[in-house]
C-alpha positions in Angstrom: 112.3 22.0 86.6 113.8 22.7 82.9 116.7 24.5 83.0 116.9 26.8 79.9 121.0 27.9 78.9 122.2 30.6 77.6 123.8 31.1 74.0 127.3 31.0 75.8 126.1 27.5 77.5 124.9 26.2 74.5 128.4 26.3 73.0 130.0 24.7 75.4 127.9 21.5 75.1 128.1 22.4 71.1 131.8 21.8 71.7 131.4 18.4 73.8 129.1 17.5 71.1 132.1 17.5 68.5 134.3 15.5 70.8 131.1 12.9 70.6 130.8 13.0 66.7 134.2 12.6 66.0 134.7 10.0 69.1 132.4 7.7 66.8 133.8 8.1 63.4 137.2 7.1 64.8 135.7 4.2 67.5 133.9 2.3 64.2 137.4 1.1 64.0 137.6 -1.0 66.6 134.0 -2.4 66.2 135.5 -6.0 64.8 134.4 -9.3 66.1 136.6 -10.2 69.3 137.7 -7.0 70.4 137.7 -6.5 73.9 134.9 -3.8 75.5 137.7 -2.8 78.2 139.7 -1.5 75.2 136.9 0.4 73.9 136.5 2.2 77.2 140.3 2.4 77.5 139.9 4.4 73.9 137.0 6.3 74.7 138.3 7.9 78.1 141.7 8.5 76.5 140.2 9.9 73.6 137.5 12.4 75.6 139.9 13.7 78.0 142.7 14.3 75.5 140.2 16.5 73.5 139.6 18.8 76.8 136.7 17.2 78.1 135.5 14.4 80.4 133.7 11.2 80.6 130.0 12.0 82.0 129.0 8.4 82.6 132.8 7.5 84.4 131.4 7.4 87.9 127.9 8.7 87.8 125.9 7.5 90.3 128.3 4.5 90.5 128.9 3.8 87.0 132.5 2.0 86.2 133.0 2.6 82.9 133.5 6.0 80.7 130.9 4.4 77.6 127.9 2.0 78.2 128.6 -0.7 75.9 124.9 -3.2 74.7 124.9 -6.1 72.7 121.9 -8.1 71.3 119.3 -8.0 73.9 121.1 -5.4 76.2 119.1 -2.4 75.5 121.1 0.1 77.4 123.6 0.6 80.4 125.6 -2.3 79.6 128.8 -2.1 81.3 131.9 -3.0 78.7 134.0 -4.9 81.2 134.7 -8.2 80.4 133.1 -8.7 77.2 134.1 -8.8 73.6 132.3 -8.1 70.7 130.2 -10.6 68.8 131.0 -12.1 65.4 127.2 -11.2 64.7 125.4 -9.0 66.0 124.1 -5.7 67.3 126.7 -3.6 69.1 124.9 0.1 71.0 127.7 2.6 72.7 126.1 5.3 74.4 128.7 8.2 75.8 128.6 11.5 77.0 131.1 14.4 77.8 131.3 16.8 80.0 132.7 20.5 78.6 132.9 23.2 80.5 129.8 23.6 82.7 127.6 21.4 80.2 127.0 17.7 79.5 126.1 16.0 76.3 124.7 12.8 75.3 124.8 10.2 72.2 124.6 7.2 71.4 125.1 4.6 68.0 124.3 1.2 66.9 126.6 -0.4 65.2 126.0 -3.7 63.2 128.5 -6.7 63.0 128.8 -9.0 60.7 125.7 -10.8 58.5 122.9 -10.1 60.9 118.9 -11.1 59.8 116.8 -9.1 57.5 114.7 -8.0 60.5 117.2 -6.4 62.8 118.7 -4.7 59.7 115.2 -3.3 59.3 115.1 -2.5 63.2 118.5 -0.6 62.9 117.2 1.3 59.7 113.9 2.5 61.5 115.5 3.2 65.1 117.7 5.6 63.2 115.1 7.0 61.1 112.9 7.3 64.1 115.3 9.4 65.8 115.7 12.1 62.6 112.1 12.5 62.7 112.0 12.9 66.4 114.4 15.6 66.0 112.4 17.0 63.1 109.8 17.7 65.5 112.1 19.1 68.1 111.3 22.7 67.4 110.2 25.8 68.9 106.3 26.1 70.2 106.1 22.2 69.0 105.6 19.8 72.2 107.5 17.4 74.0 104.9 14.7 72.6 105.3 15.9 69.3 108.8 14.6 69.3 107.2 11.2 71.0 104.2 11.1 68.2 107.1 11.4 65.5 109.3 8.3 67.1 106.1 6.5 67.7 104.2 7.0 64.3 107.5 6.1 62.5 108.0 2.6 64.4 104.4 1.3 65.0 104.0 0.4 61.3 106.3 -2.2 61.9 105.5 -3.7 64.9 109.0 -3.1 67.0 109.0 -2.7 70.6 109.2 0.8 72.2 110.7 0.6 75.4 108.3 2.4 78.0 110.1 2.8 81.0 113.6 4.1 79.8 112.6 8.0 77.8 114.7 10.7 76.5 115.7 13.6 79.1 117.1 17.0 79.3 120.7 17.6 79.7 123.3 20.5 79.9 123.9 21.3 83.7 123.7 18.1 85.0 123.5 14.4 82.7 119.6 14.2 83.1 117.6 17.0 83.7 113.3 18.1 83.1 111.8 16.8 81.1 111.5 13.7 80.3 110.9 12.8 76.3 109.4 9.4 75.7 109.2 7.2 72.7 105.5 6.8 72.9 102.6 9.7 73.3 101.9 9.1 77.4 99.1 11.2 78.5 100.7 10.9 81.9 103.6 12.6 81.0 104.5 16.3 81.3 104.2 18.1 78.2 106.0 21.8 77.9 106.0 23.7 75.0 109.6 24.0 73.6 111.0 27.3 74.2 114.8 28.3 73.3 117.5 27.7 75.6 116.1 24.1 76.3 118.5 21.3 75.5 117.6 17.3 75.8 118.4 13.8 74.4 116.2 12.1 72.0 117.4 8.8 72.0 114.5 6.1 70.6 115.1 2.7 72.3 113.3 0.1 69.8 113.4 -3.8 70.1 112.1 -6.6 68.0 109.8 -8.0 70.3 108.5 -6.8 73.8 108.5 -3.3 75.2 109.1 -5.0 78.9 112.6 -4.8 80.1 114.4 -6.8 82.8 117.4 -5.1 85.6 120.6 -7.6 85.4 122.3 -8.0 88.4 124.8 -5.9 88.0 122.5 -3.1 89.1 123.4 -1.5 85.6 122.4 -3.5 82.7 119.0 -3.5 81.2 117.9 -6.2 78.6 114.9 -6.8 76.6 112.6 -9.0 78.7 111.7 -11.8 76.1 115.6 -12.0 74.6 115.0 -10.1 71.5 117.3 -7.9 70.0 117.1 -3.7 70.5 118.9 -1.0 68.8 119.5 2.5 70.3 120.2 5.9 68.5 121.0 9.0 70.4 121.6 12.9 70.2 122.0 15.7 72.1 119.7 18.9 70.6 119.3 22.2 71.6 116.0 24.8 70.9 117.3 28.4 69.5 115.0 31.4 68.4 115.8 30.3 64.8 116.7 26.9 64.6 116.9 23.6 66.3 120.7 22.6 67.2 121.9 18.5 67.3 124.6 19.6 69.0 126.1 15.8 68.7 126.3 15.6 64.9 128.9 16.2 62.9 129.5 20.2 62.9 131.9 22.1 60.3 
């Protein structure tokens, strides 16, 4: 069931949105070959609940860890205890915040260090993908407009779309109806977007397969064939007049 929020809602996730944005402007800091992922986490829960909100991931469903921190071939859900970052590489930190009664959700790549032609291309489209996802995130558009958008922008290039880990609605709870995924799936419901609806786009594009693999850790999910992903993220939300990425930078 998709939960639509009111104007009032909306601003309170508009708010945990700005915590998000300004979250990763400061974090880039401490994105530097060898620094430990326990002292990103350490920064991102201090940094979240100092601002008035709270860590949505820091014990959802289990979850240790206030960010999910990815490198390389982790595509998503990486779990930032005991590892350091790379001296090259690809490094994904997906967080969210809870503010008020509302939940938002984001998530960067950043690169480190001298890293291939290719994956600077994979970065460069992943991120693109998402804008024009969002570009088609608009009222009386459909959910598969937003996964026509991602997939028409990446299939030129012959990345992987990850197929079994889509987009979702958020706001009341961290994943809500529907579901928004990267590809145009004729099994997959397809609502018109009305206003009041508020979801994730968050393209998950690799250089090789689409096929996944679940690390033992119950968390972690890598790319099946060892290949490299990259992972952009934001929060939007549908008005009357306008479409809202409610984890951007806002004035």
């Amino acid at each position: 069931m998709i939960i639509l929020k009111q104007e009032s809602e909306i601003e309170q996730m508009r708010k945990g949105g700005r915590i998000i944005a300004r979250f990763f402007q400061e974090v880039r800091e401490l994105i530097k070959p060898g620094v430990p992922g326990d002292e990103i986490d350490e920064f991102a829960r201090k940094f979240i609940t100092s601002n008035g909100g709270y860590p949505s991931f820091l014990n959802y469903r289990g979850y240790p860890a206030s960010i999910c921190l990815s490198i390389n071939d982790e595509v998503v859900h990486g779990i930032p205890f005991g590892k350091r970052i790379p001296e090259v590489g690809l490094v994904k930190i997906d967080v969210g915040v809870k503010y008020g009664c509302c939940h938002v959700d984001s998530a960067f790549t950043f690169v480190v260090g001298d890293i291939p032609e290719r994956a600077k291309k994979l970065v460069e489209i992943t991120k693109k993908a998402l804008e024009e996802g969002i570009k088609a995130a608009k009222k009386g558009n459909r959910v598969s407009d937003i996964s026509r958008a991602v997939e028409k922008t990446v299939k030129p290039y012959k990345f992987g779309i990850i197929r079994k880990l889509v987009g979702h609605g958020v706001g009341f709870d961290l994943h809500e109806d529907p579901e928004i995924p990267n590809y145009v799936s004729r099994k997959a419901y397809d609502p018109i977007l009305k206003p009041g609806m508020t979801f994730a786009i968050e393209p998950m594009i690799t250089l090789g397969t689409h096929k996944i693999k679940e690390m033992p850790d119950g968390w972690t999910i890598k790319t099946a064939d060892g290949s490299w992903a990259a992972h952009f993220e934001h929060t939007v939300a549908i008005t009357e007049k306008e479409t809202i990425v409610l984890t951007s930078p806002q004035d």
